[in-house]
C-alpha positions as CSV (number, residue, x, y, z in Angstrom):
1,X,66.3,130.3,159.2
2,X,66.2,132.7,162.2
3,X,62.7,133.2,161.0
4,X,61.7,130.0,162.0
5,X,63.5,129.5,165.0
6,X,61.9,132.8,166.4
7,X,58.3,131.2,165.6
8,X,59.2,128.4,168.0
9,X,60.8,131.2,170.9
10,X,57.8,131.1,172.8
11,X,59.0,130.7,176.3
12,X,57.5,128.1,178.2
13,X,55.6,128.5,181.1
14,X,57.2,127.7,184.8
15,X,55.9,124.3,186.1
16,X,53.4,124.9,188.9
17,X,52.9,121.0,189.6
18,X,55.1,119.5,191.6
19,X,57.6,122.5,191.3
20,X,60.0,122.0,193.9
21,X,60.2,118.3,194.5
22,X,63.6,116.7,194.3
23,X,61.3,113.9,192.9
24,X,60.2,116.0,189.5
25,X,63.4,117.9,188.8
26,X,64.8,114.4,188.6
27,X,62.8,112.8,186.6
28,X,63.1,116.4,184.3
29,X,66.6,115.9,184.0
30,X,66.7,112.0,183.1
31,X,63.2,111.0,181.6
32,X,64.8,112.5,178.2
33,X,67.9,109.9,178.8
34,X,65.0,107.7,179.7
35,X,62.9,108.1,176.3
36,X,66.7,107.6,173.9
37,X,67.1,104.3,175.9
38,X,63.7,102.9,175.3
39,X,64.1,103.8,171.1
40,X,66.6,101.5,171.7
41,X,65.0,99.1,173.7
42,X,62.2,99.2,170.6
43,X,64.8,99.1,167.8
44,X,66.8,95.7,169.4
45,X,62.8,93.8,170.1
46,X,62.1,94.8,166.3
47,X,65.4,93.8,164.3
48,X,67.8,91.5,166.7
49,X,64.4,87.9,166.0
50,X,63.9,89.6,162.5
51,X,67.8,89.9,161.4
52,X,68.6,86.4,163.1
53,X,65.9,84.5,161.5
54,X,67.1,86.3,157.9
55,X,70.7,85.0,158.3
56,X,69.3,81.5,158.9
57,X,67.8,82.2,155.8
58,X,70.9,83.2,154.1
59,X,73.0,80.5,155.1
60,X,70.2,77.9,153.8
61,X,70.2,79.6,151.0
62,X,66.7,80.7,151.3
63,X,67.5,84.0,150.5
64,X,70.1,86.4,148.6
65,X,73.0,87.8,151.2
66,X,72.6,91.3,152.8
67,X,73.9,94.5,150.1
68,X,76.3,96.2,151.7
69,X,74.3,99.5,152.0
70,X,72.6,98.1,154.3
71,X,75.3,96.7,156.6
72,X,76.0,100.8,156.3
73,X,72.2,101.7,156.7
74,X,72.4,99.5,160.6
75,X,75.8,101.0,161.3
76,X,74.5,104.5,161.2
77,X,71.0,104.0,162.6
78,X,73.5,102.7,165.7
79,X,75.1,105.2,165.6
80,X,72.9,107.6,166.0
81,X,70.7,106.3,168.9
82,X,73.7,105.8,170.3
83,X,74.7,108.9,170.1
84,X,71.1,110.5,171.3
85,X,71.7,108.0,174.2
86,X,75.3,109.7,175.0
87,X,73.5,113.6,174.2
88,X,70.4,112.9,176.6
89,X,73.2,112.1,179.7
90,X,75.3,114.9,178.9
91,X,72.4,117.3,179.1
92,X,71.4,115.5,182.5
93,X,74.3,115.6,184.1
94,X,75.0,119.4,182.8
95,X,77.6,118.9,180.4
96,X,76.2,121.5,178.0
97,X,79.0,122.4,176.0
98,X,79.9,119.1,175.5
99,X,77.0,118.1,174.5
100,X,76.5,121.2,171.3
101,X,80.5,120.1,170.3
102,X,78.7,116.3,169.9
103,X,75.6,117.8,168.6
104,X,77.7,118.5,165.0
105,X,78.6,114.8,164.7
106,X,74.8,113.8,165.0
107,X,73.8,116.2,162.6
108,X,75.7,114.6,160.0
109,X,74.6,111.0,161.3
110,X,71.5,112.2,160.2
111,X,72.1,113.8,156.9
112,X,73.9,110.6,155.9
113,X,71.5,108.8,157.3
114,X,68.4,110.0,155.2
115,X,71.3,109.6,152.4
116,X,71.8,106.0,152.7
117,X,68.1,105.5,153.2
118,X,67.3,106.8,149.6
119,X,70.1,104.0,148.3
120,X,68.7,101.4,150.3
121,X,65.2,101.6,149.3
122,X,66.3,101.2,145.3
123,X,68.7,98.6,146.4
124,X,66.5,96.2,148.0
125,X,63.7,96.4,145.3
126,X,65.7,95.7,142.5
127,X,67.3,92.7,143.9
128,X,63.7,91.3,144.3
129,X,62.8,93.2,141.0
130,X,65.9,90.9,138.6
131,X,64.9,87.8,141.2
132,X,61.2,87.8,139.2
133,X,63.1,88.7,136.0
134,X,65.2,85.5,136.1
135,X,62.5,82.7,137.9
136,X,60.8,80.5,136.6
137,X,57.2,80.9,135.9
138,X,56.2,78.8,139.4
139,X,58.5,80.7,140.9
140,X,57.3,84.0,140.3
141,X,53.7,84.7,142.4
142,X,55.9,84.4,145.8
143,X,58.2,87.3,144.3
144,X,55.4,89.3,142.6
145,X,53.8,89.2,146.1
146,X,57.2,90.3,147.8
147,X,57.9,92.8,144.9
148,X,54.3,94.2,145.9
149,X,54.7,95.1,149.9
150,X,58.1,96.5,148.8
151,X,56.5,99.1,146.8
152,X,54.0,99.6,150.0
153,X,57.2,99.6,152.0
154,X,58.7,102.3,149.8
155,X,55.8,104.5,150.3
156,X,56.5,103.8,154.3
157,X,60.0,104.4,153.5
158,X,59.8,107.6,151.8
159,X,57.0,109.0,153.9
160,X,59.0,108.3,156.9
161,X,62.5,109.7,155.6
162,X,60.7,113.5,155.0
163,X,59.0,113.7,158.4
164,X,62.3,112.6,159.7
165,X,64.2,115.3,157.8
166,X,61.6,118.3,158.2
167,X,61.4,117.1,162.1
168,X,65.1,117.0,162.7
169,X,65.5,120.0,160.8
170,X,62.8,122.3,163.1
171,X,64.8,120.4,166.0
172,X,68.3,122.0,165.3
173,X,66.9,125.4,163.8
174,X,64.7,125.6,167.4
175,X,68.4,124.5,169.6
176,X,69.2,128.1,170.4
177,X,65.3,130.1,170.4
178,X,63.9,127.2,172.3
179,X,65.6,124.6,173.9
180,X,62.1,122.9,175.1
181,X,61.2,122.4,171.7
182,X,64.3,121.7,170.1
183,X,65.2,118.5,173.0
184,X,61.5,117.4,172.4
185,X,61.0,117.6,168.9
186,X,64.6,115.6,168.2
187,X,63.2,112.8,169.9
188,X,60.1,112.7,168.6
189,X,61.7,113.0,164.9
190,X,63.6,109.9,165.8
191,X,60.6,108.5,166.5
192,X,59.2,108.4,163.5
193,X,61.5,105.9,161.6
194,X,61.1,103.5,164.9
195,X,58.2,101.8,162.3
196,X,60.7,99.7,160.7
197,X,61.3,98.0,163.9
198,X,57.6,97.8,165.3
199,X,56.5,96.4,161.6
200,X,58.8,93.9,162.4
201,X,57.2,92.8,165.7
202,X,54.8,90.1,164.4
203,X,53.5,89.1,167.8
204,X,52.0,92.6,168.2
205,X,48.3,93.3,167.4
206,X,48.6,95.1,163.8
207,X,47.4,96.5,160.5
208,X,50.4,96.0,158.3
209,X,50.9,94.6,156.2
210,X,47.3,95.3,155.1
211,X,47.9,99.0,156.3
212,X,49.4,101.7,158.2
213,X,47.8,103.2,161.2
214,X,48.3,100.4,163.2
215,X,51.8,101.1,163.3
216,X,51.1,105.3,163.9
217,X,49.4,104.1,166.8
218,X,51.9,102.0,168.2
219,X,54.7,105.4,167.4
220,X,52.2,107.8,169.2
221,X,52.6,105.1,172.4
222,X,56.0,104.6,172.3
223,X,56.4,108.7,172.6
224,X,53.3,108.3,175.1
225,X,55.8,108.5,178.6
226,X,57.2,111.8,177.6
227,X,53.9,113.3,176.6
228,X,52.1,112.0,179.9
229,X,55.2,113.5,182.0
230,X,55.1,116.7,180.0
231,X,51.2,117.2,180.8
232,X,51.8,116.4,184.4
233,X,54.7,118.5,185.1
234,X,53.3,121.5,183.4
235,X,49.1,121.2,182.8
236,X,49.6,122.0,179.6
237,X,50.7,120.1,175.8
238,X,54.3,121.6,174.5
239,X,54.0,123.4,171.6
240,X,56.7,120.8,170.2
241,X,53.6,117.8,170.1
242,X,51.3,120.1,168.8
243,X,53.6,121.1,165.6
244,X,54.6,117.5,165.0
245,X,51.1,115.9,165.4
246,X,49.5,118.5,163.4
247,X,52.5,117.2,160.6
248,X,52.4,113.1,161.3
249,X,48.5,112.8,161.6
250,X,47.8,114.0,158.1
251,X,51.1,112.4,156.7
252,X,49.7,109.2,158.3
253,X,45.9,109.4,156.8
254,X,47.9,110.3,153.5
255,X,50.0,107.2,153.7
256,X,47.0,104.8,154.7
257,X,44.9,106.4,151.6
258,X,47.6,105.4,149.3
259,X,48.7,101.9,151.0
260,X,48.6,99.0,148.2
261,X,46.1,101.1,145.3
262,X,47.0,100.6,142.3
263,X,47.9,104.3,141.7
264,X,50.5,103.7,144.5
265,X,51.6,100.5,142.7
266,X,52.1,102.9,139.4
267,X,53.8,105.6,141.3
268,X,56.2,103.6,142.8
269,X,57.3,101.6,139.8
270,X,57.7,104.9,137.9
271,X,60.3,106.0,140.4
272,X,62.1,103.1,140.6
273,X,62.2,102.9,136.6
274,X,60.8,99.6,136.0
């Protein structure tokens, strides 16, 4: 472990744009607080239409009612932002040692997070899974069809919940070697499950369902203002894009070779034991 977090000690270089200006060591201090408040901004647009229009549906009886786990699975992701929210402010307003007591709750936010994630995923499939068990033969293409992008959505799901892992995890091992790269490399882990939410944005311009690079693309913008500010403020790219790109490019090429083949279609079946 301390092996790692010295590979990502380099010390970064002092800003020679704007160094000085009341301006810029503002904008240092809160565009972090600034980035955790639009993730949230992008989680509510994705899920508050998405999650209203689905409890229409379950009161009409349209649909089956939400499983618990993933009552649990919102609470937590809530949590968390939240919490990366209340971390970015104590950080700006230089309440450090607050802010590392805090940082062990959001740790385990987001071990129990990737936790309930893995339950979810099974959970939701199989409900659509004994759905098509019990219909009725005209009943049945509509659920195939459903029970088909839920095995592309595991593949999302799954992709998504080890980048957010082996991101969150160079974050926390980087906190005390390199403080530049750990603050910028939690935020863009966090980033990465932020696809459930833009996926969910129909009146955007998109690949998915058919695909997923459309929805990479829209991740890389939404991480876009902290990039841009970075390359300003120092003429150079952190070391912290460059170790997650060189991770989430390839994961995303990977993922987008895979989408709806039948080998996926196999694959996933196989793990969920069907």
């Amino acid at each position: 472990m301390a092996t790692l977090a010295g590979a990502f000690s380099i010390k970064e270089r002092r800003p020679d744009l704007l160094s000085g200006t009341p301006r810029a060591h503002a904008i240092d201090r809160w565009i972090f607080v600034g980035m955790a408040a639009w993730f949230i901004v992008v989680v509510l647009v994705g899920f508050i239409p998405d999650a209203a229009m689905k409890v229409e549906m379950v009161q009409a009886g349209q649909r089956p009612p939400f499983p618990p786990i993933m009552h649990v699975h919102a609470v937590l992701m809530g949590s968390f932002l939240l919490l990366l929210l209340a971390q970015t402010v104590m950080m700006a307003t230089g309440r450090s040692e607050l802010h590392k007591k805090v940082g062990i709750l959001g740790m385990a936010l987001a071990v129990a997070l990737v936790v309930v994630g893995v339950m979810l995923a099974p959970t939701m499939y199989y409900q659509t899974w004994n759905a098509l068990q019990a219909a009725p033969s005209s009943a049945r293409a509509p659920l195939q069809q459903l029970l088909s992008l839920q095995e592309n959505i595991l593949l999302l799901q799954v992709t998504a919940g080890i980048l957010f892992g082996v991101f969150i995890t160079m974050a926390l091992m980087a906190r005390n070697a390199n403080s530049g790269f750990h603050k910028r490399m939690i935020l863009l882990a966090v980033a990465v499950p932020l696809a459930a939410s833009i996926d969910r944005m129909w009146w955007l311009p998109n690949t998915f369902p058919g695909g997923t690079l459309g929805t990479d693309g829209y991740i890389l913008l939404v991480v876009a203002p902290l990039f841009v500010w970075d390359v300003i403020r120092n003429r150079r790219v952190h070391e912290a894009y460059l170790v997650w790109l060189a991770i989430f490019l390839p994961a995303s090429l990977l993922m987008n070779h895979l989408w709806d083949t039948p080998g996926w279609h196999a694959t996933a079946r196989h793990i969920m034991g069907v």
